[in-house]
C-alpha positions as CSV (number, residue, x, y, z in Angstrom):
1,X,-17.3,4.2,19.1
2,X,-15.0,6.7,17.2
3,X,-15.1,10.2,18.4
4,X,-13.2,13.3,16.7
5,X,-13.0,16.0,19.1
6,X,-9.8,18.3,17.6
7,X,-9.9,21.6,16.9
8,X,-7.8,21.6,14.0
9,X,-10.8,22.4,11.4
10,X,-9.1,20.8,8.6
11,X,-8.6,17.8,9.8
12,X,-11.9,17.8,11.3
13,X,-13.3,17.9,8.4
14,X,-10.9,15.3,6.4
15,X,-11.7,13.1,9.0
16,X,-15.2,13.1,8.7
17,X,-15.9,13.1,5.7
18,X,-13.1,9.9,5.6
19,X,-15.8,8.1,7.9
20,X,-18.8,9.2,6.4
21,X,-17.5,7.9,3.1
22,X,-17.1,4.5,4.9
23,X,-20.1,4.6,6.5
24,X,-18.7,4.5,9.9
25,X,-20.6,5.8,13.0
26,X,-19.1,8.3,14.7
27,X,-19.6,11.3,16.8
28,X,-17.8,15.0,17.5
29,X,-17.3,16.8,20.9
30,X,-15.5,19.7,21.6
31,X,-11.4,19.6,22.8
32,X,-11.8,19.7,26.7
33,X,-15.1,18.3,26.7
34,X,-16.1,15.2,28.6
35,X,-16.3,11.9,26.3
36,X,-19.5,10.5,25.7
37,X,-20.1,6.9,27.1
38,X,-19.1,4.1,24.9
39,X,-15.9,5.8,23.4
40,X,-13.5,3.8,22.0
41,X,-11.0,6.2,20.1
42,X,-10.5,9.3,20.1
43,X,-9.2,11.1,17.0
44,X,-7.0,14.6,18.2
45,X,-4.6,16.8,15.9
46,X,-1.0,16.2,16.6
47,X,-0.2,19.1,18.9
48,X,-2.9,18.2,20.7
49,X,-3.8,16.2,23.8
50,X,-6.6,14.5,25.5
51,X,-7.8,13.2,28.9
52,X,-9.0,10.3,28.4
53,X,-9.1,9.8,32.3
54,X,-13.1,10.2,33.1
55,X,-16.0,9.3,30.6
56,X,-18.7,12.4,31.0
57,X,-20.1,11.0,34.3
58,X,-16.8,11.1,35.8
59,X,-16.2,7.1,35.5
60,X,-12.8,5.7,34.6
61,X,-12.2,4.9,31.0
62,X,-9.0,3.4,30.6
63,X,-9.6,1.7,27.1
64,X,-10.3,4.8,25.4
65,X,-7.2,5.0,22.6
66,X,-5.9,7.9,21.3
67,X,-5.6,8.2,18.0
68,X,-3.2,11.6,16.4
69,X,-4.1,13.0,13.3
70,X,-2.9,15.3,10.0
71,X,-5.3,16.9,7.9
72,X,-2.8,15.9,5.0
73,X,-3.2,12.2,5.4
74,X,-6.8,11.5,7.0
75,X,-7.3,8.4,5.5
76,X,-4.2,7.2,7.9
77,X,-5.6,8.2,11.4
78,X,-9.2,6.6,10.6
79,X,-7.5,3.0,9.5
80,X,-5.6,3.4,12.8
81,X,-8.8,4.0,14.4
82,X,-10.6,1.0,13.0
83,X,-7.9,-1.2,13.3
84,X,-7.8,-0.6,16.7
85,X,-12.1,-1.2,16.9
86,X,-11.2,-4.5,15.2
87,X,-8.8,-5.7,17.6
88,X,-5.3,-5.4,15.1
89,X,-1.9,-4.7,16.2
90,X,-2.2,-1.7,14.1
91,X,0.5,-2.4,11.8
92,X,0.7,-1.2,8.1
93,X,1.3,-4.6,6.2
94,X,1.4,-4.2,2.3
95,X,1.2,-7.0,-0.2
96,X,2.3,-6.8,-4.0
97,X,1.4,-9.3,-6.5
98,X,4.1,-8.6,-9.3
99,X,3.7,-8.5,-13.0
100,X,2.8,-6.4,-15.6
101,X,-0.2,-4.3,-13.4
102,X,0.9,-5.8,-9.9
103,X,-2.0,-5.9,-7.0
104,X,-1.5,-3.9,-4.5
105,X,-3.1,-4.5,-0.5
106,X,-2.6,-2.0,2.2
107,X,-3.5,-3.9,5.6
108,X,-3.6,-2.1,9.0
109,X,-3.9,-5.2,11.2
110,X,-6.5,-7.9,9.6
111,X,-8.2,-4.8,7.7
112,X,-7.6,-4.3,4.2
113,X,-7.6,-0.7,4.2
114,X,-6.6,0.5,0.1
115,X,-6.2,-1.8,-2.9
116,X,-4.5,-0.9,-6.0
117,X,-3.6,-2.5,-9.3
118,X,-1.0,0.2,-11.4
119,X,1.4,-0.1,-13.8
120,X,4.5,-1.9,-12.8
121,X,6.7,1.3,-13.9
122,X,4.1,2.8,-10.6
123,X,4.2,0.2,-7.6
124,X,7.4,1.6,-5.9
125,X,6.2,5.1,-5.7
126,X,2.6,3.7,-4.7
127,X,4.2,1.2,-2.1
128,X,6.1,4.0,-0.9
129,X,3.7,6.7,-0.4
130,X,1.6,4.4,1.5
131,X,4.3,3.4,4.1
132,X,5.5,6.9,4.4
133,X,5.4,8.0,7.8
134,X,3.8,4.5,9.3
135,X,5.1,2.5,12.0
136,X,6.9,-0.4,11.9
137,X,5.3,-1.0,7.9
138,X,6.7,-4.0,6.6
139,X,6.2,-4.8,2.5
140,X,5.4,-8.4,1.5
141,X,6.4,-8.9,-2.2
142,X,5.3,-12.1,-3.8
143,X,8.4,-14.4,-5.3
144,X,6.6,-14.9,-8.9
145,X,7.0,-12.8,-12.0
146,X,10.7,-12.8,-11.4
147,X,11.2,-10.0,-12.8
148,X,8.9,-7.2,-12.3
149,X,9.3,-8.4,-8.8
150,X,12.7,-8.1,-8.5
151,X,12.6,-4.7,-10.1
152,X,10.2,-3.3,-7.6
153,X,12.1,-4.4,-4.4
154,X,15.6,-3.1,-5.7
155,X,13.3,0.4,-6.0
156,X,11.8,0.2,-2.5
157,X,14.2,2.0,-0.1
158,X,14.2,2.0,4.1
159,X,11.4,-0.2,4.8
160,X,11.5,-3.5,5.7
161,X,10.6,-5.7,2.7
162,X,9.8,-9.7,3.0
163,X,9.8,-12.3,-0.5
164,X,7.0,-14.5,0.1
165,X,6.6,-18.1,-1.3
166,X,3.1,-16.8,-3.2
167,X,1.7,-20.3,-4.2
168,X,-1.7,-21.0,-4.0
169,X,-2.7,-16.9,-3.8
170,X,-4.6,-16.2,-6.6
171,X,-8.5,-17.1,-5.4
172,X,-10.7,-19.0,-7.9
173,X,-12.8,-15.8,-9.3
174,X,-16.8,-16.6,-9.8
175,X,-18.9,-14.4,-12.3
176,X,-18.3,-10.8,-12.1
177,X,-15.2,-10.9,-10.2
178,X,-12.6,-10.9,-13.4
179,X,-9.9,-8.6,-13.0
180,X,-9.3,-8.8,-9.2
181,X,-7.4,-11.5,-8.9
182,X,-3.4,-9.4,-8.5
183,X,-5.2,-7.6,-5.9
184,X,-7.2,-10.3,-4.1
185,X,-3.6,-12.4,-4.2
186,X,-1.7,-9.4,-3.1
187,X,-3.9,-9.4,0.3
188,X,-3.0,-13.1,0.4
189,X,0.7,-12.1,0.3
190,X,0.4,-9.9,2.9
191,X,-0.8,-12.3,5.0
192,X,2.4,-14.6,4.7
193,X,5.5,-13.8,6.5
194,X,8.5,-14.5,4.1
195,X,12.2,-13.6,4.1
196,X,13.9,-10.6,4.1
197,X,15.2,-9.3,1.5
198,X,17.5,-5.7,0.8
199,X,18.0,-6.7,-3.0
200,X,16.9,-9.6,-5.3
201,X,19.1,-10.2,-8.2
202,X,17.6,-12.5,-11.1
203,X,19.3,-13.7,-14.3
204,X,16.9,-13.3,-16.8
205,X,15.7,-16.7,-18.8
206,X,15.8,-16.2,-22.9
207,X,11.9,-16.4,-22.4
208,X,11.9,-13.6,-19.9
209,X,14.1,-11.1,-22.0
210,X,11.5,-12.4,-24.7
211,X,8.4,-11.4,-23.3
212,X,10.6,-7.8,-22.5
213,X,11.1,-7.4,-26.1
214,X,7.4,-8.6,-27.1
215,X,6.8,-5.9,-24.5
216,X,8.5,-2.9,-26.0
217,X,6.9,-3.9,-29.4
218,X,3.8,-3.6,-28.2
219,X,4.2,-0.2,-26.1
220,X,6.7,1.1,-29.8
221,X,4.7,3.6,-32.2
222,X,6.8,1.7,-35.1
223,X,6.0,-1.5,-34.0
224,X,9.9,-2.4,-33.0
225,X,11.5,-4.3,-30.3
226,X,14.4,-3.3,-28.9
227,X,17.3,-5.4,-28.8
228,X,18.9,-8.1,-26.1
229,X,21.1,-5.7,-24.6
230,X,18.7,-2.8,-23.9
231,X,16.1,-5.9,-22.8
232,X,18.4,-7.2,-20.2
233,X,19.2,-3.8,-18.9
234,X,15.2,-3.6,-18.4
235,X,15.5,-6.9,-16.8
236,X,17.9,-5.0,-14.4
237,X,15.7,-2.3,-13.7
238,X,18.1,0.1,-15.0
239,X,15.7,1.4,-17.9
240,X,12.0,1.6,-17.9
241,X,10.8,0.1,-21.5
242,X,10.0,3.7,-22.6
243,X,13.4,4.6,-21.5
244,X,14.7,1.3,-23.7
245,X,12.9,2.5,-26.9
246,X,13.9,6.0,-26.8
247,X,17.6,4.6,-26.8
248,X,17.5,2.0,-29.7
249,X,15.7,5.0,-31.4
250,X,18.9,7.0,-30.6
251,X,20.6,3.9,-32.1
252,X,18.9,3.4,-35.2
253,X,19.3,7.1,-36.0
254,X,23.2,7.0,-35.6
């Protein structure tokens, strides 16, 4: 059983309403008082401490975890609290399936804990804020969609990131499941161990700086692509396609 028992109100509340929104049971005491039989966890503000010595009839507990909370990320301190219910090391494991709108899986032990699917231009920042202040998080980036891959873990900065052999992770989707398949394969990638990588450098293929310039076309008001150079410096990561058309723009203008 969870228990919150901090007098920080705000993160009281956070908290609560984080596992009421998950339907989780839990229950509230107040900081000092004895913990009701059965607790597992015990969620407590930063600053503050808990003796988790005695249960309220005075009996050992020595399982009781303590789990330390801010009111500015709630969601973090309940997946730490059900991760430990579920028996997980704890760990914040995210998987990204890379391409044009790559899946993203937030794992805290076995638990899938947030899913995403954003614009490529997006995943860093996403991938980021979801690591930010975690322990230990490792990022597992699947090796496919060469580029957009590679773009996204030359953008990911102090965290450990792994390239993972991603065959085989897309599931078969029944009826009513279309559209989930980048996420569903990027909780398979993050599932895999793979190697580690700082950098990943890719020479783009003619049919990959194609589907760049296809690309820009599509996202151009004039219905223009821009040209190889600009398309490789996309490849790169050194210009966003936006960032490519506003410059063959500038260009054409000249």
């Amino acid at each position: 059983m969870i228990v919150v028992a901090t007098a920080d109100f705000e993160l009281y509340h956070e908290v609560v309403t984080e596992l009421r929104d998950r339907g989780v049971a839990f229950t509230t005491v107040e900081p000092g008082d004895p913990l009701p039989d059965g607790t597992d966890v015990v969620v407590v503000a930063e600053d503050e401490e808990v003796d988790v010595a005695a249960d309220e009839d005075d009996q050992p507990a020595p399982s009781v975890h303590v789990v330390h909370g801010s009111p500015d990320a709630p969601r973090r301190a309940v997946d730490a609290a059900l991760a430990y219910l579920r028996g997980g090391d704890g760990r914040t494991v995210v998987g990204v399936d890379p391409g044009r709108d790559p899946g993203v899986a937030v794992l805290t032990g076995d638990t899938v804990v947030a899913a995403f699917q954003v614009p490529r231009d997006d995943a860093a920042a996403v991938v980021e804020a979801e690591v930010a202040d975690a322990a230990d998080p490792v990022v597992r980036v699947g090796d496919g969609a060469r580029l957009d891959g590679a773009a996204i873990v030359n953008e990911l900065e102090d965290v450990r990131v792994e390239l993972v052999d991603e065959t085989g992770t897309t599931p078969y989707l029944g009826t009513g499941a279309r559209g989930m398949g980048d996420v569903l394969a990027a909780v398979n990638i993050a599932r895999l161990e793979g190697e580690v990588v700082e950098q990943r450098e890719v020479e783009p293929t003619a049919g990959e700086l194609q589907v760049i310039k296809d690309r820009s076309r599509e996202q151009s008001a004039e219905n223009r692509a821009i040209d190889e150079v600009l398309a490789r410096r996309v490849a790169a990561g050194e210009l966003s396609i936006e960032e490519a058309l506003e410059r063959h723009g500038e260009s054409n203008e000249e």
